[in-house]
C-alpha positions as CSV (number, residue, x, y, z in Angstrom):
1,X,-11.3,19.8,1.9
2,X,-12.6,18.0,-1.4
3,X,-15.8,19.3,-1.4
4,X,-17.6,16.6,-3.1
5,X,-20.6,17.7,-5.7
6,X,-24.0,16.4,-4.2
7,X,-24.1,13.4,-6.2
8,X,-20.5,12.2,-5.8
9,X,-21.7,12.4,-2.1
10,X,-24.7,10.0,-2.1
11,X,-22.7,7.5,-4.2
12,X,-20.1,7.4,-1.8
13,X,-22.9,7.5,1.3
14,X,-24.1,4.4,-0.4
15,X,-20.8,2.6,-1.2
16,X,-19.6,3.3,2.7
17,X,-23.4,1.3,3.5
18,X,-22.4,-1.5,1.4
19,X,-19.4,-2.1,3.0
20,X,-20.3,-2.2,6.4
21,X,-22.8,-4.4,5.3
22,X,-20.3,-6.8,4.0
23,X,-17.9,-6.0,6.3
24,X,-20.0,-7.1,9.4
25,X,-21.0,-10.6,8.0
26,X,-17.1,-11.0,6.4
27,X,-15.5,-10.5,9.7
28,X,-16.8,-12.7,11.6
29,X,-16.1,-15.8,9.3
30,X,-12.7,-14.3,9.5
31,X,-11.6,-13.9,12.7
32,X,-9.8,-15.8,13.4
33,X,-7.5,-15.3,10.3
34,X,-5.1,-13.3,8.4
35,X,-6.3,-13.2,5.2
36,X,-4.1,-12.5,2.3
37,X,-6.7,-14.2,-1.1
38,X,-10.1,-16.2,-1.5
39,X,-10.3,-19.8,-2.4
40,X,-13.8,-20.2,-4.1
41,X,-15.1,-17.4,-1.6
42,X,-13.5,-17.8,2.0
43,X,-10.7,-16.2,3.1
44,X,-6.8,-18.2,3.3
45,X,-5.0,-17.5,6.4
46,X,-1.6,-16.6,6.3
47,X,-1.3,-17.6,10.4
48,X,-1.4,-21.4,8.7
49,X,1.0,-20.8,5.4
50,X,3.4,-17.7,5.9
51,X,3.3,-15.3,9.4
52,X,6.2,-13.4,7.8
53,X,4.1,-12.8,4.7
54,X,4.1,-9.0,3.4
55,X,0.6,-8.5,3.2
56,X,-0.1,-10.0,6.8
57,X,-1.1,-6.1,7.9
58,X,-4.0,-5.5,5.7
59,X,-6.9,-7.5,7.4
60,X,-5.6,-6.1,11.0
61,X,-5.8,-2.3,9.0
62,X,-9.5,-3.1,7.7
63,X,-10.6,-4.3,11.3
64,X,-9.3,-0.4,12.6
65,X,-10.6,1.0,9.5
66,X,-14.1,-0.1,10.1
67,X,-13.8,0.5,14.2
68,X,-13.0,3.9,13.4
69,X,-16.1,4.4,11.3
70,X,-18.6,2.6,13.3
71,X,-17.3,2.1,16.4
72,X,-18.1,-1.3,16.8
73,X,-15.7,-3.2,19.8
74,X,-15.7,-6.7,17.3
75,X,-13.7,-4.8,14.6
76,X,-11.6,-3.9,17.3
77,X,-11.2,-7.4,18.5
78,X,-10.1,-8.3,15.5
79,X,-7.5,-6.3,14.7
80,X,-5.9,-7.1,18.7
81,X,-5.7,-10.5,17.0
82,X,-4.1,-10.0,14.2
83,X,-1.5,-7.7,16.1
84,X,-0.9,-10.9,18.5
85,X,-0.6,-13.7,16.1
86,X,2.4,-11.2,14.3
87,X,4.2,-11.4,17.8
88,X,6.0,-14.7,16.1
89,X,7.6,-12.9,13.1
90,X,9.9,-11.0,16.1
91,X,10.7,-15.1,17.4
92,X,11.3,-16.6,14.0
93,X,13.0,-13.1,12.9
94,X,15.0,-14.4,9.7
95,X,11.7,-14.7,7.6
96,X,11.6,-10.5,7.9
97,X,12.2,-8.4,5.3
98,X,11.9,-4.2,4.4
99,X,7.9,-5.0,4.4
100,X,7.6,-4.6,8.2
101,X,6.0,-1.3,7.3
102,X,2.8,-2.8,5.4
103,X,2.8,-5.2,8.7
104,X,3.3,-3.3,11.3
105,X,1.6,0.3,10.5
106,X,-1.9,-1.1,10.0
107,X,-1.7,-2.9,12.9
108,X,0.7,-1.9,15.9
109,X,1.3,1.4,14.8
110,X,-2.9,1.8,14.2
111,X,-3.3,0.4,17.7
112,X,-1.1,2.8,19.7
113,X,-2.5,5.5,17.5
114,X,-6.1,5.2,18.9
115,X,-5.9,3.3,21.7
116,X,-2.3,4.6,23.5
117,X,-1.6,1.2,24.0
118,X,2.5,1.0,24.8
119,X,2.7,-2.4,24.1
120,X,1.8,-1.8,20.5
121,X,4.2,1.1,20.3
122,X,6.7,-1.6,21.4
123,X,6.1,-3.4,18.9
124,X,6.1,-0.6,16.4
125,X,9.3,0.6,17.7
126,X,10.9,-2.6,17.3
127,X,9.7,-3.2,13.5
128,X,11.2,0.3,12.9
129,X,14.8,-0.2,14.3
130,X,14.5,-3.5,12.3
131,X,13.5,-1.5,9.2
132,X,16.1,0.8,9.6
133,X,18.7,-2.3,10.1
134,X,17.9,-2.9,6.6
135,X,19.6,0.7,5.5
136,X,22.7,0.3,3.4
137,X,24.7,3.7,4.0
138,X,27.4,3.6,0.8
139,X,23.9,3.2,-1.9
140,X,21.9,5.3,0.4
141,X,18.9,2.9,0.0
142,X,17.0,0.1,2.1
143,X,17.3,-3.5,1.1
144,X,14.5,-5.0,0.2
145,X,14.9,-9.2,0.4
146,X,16.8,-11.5,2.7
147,X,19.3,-14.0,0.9
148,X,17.1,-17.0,2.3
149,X,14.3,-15.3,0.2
150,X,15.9,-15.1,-3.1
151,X,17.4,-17.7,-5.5
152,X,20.1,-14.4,-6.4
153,X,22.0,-11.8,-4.7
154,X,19.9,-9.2,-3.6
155,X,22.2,-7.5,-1.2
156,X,22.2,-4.2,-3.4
157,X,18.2,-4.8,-4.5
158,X,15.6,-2.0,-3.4
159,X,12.4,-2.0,-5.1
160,X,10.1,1.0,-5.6
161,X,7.6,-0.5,-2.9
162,X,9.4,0.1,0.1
163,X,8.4,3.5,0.0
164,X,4.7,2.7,1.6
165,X,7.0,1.1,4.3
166,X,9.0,4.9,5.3
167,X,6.4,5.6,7.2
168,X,7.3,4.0,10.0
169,X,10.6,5.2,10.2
170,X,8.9,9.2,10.1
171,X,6.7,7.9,13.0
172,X,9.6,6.8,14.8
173,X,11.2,10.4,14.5
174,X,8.6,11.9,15.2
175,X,7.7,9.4,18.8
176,X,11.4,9.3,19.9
177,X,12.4,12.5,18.7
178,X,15.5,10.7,17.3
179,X,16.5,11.7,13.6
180,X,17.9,9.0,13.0
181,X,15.2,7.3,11.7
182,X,13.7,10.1,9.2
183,X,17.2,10.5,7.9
184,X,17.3,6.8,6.4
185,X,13.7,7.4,5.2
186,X,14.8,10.7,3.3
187,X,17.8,9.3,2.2
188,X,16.0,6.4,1.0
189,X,13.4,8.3,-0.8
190,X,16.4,10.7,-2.4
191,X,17.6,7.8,-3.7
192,X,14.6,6.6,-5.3
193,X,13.7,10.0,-6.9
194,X,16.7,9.7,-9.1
195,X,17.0,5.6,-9.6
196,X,13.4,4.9,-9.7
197,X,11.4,7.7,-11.7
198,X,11.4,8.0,-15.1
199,X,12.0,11.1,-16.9
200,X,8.5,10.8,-18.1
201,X,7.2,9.5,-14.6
202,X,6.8,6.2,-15.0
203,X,9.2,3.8,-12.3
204,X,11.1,1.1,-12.3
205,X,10.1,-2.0,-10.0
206,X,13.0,-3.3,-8.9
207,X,17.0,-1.3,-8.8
208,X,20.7,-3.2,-8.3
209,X,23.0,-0.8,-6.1
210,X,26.6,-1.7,-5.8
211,X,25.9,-2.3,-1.7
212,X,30.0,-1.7,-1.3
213,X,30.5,1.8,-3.3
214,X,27.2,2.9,-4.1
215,X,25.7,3.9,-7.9
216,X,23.4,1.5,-10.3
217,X,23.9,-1.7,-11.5
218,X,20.9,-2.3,-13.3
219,X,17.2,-2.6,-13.1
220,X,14.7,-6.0,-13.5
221,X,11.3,-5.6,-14.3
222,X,9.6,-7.6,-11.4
223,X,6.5,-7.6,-11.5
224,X,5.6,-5.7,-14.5
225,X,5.9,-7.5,-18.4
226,X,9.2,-7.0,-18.6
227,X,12.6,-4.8,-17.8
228,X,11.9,-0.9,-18.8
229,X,8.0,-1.5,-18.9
230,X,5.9,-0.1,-16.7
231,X,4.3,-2.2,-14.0
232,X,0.9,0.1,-12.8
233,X,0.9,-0.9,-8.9
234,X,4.9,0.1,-9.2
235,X,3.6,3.1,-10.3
236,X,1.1,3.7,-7.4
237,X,3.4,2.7,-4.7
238,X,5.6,5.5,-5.8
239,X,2.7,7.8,-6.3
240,X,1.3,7.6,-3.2
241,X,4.5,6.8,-1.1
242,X,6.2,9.8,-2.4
243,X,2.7,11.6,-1.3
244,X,3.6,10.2,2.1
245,X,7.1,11.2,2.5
246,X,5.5,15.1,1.6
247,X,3.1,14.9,4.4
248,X,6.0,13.5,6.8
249,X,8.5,16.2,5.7
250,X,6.9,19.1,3.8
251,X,10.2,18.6,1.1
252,X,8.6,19.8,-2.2
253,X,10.5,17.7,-4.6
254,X,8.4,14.5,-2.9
255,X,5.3,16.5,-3.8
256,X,6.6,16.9,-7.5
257,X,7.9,13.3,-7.9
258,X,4.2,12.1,-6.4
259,X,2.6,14.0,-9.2
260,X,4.8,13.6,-12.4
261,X,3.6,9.4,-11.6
262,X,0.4,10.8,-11.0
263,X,0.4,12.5,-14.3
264,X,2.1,9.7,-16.2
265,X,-0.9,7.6,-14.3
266,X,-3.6,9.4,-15.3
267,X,-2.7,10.1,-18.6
268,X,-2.3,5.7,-18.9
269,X,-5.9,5.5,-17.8
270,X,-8.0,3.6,-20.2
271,X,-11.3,4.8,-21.4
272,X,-13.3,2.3,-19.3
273,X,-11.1,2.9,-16.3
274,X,-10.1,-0.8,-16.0
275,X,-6.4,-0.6,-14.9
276,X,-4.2,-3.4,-16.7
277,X,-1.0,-5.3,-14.9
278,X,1.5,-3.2,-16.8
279,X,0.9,0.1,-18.8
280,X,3.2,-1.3,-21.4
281,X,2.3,-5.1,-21.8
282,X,0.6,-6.1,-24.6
283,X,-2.9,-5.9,-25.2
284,X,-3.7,-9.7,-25.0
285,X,-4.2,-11.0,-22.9
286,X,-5.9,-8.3,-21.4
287,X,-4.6,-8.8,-17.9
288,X,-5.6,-6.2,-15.5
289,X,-5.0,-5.6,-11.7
290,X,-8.1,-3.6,-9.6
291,X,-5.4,-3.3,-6.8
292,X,-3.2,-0.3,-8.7
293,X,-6.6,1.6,-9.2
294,X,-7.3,1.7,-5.5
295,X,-3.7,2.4,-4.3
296,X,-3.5,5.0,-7.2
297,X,-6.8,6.4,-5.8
298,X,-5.7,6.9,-2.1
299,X,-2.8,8.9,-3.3
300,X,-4.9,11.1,-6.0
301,X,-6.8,11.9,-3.0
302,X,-3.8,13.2,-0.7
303,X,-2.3,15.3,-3.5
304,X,-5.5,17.2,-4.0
305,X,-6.1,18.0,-0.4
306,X,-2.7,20.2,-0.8
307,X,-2.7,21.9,-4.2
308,X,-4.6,25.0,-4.8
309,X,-8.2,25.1,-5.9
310,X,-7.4,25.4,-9.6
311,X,-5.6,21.7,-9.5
312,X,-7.9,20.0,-7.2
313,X,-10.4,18.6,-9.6
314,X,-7.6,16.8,-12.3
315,X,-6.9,14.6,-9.3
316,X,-10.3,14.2,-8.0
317,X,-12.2,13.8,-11.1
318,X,-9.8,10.8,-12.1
319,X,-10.3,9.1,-8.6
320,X,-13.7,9.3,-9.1
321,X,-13.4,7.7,-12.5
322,X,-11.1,4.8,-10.9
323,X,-13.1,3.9,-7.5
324,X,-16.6,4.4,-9.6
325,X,-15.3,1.5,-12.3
326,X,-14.2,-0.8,-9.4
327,X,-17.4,-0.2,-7.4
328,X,-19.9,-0.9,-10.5
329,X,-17.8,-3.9,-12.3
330,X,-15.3,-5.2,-10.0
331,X,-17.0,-5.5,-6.3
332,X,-18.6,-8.3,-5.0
333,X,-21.1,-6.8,-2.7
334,X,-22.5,-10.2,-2.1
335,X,-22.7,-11.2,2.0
336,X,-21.4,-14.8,1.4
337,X,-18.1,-14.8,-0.2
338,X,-15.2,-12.9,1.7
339,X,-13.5,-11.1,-0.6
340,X,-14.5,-7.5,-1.7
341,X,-12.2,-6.7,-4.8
342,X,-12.2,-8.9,-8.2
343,X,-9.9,-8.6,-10.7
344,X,-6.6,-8.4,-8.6
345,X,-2.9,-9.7,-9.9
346,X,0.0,-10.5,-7.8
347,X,2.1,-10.2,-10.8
348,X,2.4,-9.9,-15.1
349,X,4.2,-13.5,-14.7
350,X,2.3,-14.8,-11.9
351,X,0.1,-17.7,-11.3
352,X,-2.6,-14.7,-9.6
353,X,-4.1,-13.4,-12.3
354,X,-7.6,-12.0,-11.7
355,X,-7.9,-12.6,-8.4
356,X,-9.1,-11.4,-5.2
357,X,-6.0,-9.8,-2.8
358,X,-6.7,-8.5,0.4
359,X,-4.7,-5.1,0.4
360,X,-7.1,-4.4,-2.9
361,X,-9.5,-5.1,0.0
362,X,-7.8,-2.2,2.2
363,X,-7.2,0.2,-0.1
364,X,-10.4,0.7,-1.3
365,X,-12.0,0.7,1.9
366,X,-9.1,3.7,2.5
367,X,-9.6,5.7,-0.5
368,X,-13.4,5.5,0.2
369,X,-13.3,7.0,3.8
370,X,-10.9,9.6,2.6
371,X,-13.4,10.9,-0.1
372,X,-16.1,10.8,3.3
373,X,-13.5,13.0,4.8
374,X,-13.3,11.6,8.0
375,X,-10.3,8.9,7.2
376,X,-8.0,7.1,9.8
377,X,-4.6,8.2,8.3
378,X,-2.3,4.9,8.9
379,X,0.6,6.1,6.9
């Protein structure tokens, strides 16, 4: 339990009344859609552009998000839509990548979850044996793009992301009773302990393995400022996925590795809380991304519901201080415009800068139900 002081408990009272507010006005314009950013205030829809898109998840994870905490059948609805229109990444299959975990646990894997529904565990099942496809046994990591996805070889590239996606291999251990399935995950996440954390707990984005014998080639920066820097919602994708792959397998070394980045994280944060692209670029332009504060949040939040009571409060205090900021300065409580989150960045050198991105959307919706202490776990 967090045990929230009386104040910390209204604020977040209020901030779960705001968004079912906007959540009940936003979803109906949306529908129909798969939202992935906002174009002057209304939703894109990735069912139109790209159905193999990463993000394609998020919108269907919302919808159970919010059905789970008001129990409305129209969120509900929603999210069986978004689950259907994903049916034609199986047919086109090529366009699939090691991301079928952000696609399919919000969505298929949320569905069978609370409703029992087997044909969603079909589906879930069959995103996890082709996530586990993806495994590449002499690096001992999954790969993360396609060639027909990349202008360059990426046949030994894993990037530090694709531990949010392990979670569907755990799941599918834990349904099947098959090993299999955790023992790519674990081997995956071994792998990233040493190749992807820093000494001083900040991560790399993206790792070269030599996919025929194994061991590092090198390492690109991605989607931070540069090779070496330190790209923040890298850093929260390790935090909170290492988080994860604790919860799945009670191995301490993922609880340590989840809070040396936590520590490196919270020791980055700036006085007013705003969270920049990349802890390392330089101070102008100030680009910042609202995205890594909400992801960073959700896993602050897991590792102080396990350490002892002397510990909780480092964690929980600096969630506080990252969900408070984005509430007061970067929300758009507003009924008419779609989005929720301002301020997100797809990338340091990326035409996105300061814009709205729907997992911001999710994660903050997460983070904010797991501080009310009655959260939907999808991971």
């Amino acid at each position: 339990m967090l045990n929230l002081q009386a104040d910390d408990q209204i604020w977040v009272d209020n901030v779960i009344s705001k968004l079912t507010d906007k959540m009940d006005a936003v979803c109906e314009r949306s529908r129909n859609k798969i939202p992935y950013t906002t174009r002057n205030g209304t939703h894109d829809n990735q069912i139109e552009k790209d159905i193999n898109w990463w993000t394609n998840g998020f919108w269907g994870g919302m919808m159970w998000l919010m059905h789970h905490e008001t129990g409305a059948q129209k969120y509900k609805e929603i999210a069986n839509f978004t689950e259907d229109a994903l049916d034609a990444c199986f047919h086109q299959f090529y366009g699939l990548h090691h991301d079928v975990g952000f696609m399919w646990l919000p969505t298929s894997l949320a569905n069978y979850k609370v409703t029992g529904n087997l044909e969603s565990r079909k589906r879930a099942m069959h995103a996890a044996n082709l996530l586990a496809g993806r495994f590449n046994l002499a690096g001992g990591f999954i790969r993360a793009w396609n060639d027909d996805t990349a202008s360059e070889d990426t046949r030994g590239w894993a990037i530090v992301d694709c531990m949010m996606n392990l979670p569907l291999l755990y799941w599918a251990s834990e349904e099947t009773k098959d090993p299999r399935y955790a023992q790519i995950a674990m081997r995956h996440a071994d792998t990233a302990l040493e190749a992807f954390i820093r000494p001083d707990g900040s991560v790399n984005h993206i790792v070269e393995f030599d996919p025929f014998h194994g061991g590092v080639v090198r390492t690109y920066g991605g989607q931070g400022y540069e090779d070496g820097s330190s790209w923040t919602r890298g850093q929260t994708w390790a935090l909170y996925g290492f988080m994860i792959s604790y919860t799945h397998t009670g191995k301490p070394e993922y609880l340590q590795a989840a809070k040396r980045v936590a520590h490196y994280f919270m020791a980055n944060i700036p006085d007013n809380g705003v969270i920049p692209i990349d802890f390392r670029q330089p101070k102008e332009p100030a680009y910042e991304d609202s995205t890594a504060a909400v992801i960073a949040a959700c896993g602050l939040i897991e590792i102080a519901q396990v350490v002892g009571e002397l510990e909780k409060e480092v964690y929980l205090n600096a969630t506080l201080k990252l969900l408070k900021t984005v509430d007061a300065t970067r929300c758009d409580w507003t009924t008419d415009s779609d989005h929720l989150l301002m301020g997100g960045s797809a990338a340091y050198h990326h035409k996105d800068i300061h814009v709205s991105i729907i997992y911001g959307d999710y994660y903050f919706m997460e983070a904010i139900f797991k501080l009310k202490g009655n959260d939907l776990y999808l991971w």
